[in-house]
N, C-alpha and C positions, 0 to 999 in steps of 0.2 A: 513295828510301829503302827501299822496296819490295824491290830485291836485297840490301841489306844487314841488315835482318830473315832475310832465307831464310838468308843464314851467318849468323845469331845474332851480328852488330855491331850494339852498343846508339852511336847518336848523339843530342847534345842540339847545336845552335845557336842561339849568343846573337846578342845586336845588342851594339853597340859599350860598351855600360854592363852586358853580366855576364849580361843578362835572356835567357831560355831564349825563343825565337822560333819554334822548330821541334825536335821528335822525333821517334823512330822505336819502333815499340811493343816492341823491344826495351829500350830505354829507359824505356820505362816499367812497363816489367816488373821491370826491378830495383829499381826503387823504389816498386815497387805502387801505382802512381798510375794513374790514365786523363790521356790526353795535355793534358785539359782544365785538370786539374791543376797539369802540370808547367810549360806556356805561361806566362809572365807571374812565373816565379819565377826568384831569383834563382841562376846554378848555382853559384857558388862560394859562398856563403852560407848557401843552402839544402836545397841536394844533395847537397856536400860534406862529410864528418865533418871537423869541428873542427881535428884535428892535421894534416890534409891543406889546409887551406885555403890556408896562404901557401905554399907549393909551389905547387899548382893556380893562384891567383892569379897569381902571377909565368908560371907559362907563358901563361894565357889573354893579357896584358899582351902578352907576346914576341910572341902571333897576330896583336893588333891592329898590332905593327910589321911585321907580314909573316913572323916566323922561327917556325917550325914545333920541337915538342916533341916527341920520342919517345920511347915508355917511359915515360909521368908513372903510376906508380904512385900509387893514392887510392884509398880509400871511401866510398864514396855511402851516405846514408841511405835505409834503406827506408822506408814510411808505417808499419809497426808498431815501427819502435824498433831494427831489425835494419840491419846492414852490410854491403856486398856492396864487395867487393875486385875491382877493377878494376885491367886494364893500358891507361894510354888512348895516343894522340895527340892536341896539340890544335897546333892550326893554322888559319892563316888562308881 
C-alpha cells in the first residue's frame, strides 16, 4: 500500500460484511482518522455520506460477485463534520 500513498491513492479493504480490514494513510487522511480508527468500521455506513450510500453499497455488493465498478463517484465523511469527494474503483 506503500506505492499507492506515494501517488496519493487513498485505499480502504473490507471483509466480506462492509467492515474496513485494512488502509492506507491516504485514507486516512481524508477522513482525519489514524488507521486505528478507521479498522473495524463499517465503510459504507460509516465513511460514507448518506446520499452516496446505496450507490457505493450496490457496487461493494457487485465486488463480492467478482464484477469490478469504475467511476463510483461518493463522499466520505471526514472526523470533523467535512466531506471529501472522491472518484473510486471498487472491486474484488
Amino acid at each position: 500500500m506503500g506505492m499507492l500513498d506515494k501517488v496519493g491513492i487513498a485505499a480502504w479493504f473490507t471483509n466480506r460484511e462492509g467492515v474496513v480490514d485494512n488502509c492506507n494513510k491516504s485514507a486516512c487522511g481524508l477522513v482525519e482518522r489514524e488507521k486505528e480508527e478507521v479498522v473495524g468500521m463499517m465503510l459504507v455506513d460509516e465513511l460514507v455520506v448518506g446520499v452516496d450510500r446505496r450507490e457505493v453499497g450496490a457496487a461493494v455488493g457487485q465486488a463480492l460477485d467478482g464484477v469490478e465498478s469504475e467511476e463510483v463517484l461518493m463522499s466520505v465523511l471526514a472526523k470533523s463534520g467535512g466531506e471529501v469527494s472522491v472518484k473510486s474503483e471498487v472491486g474484488p
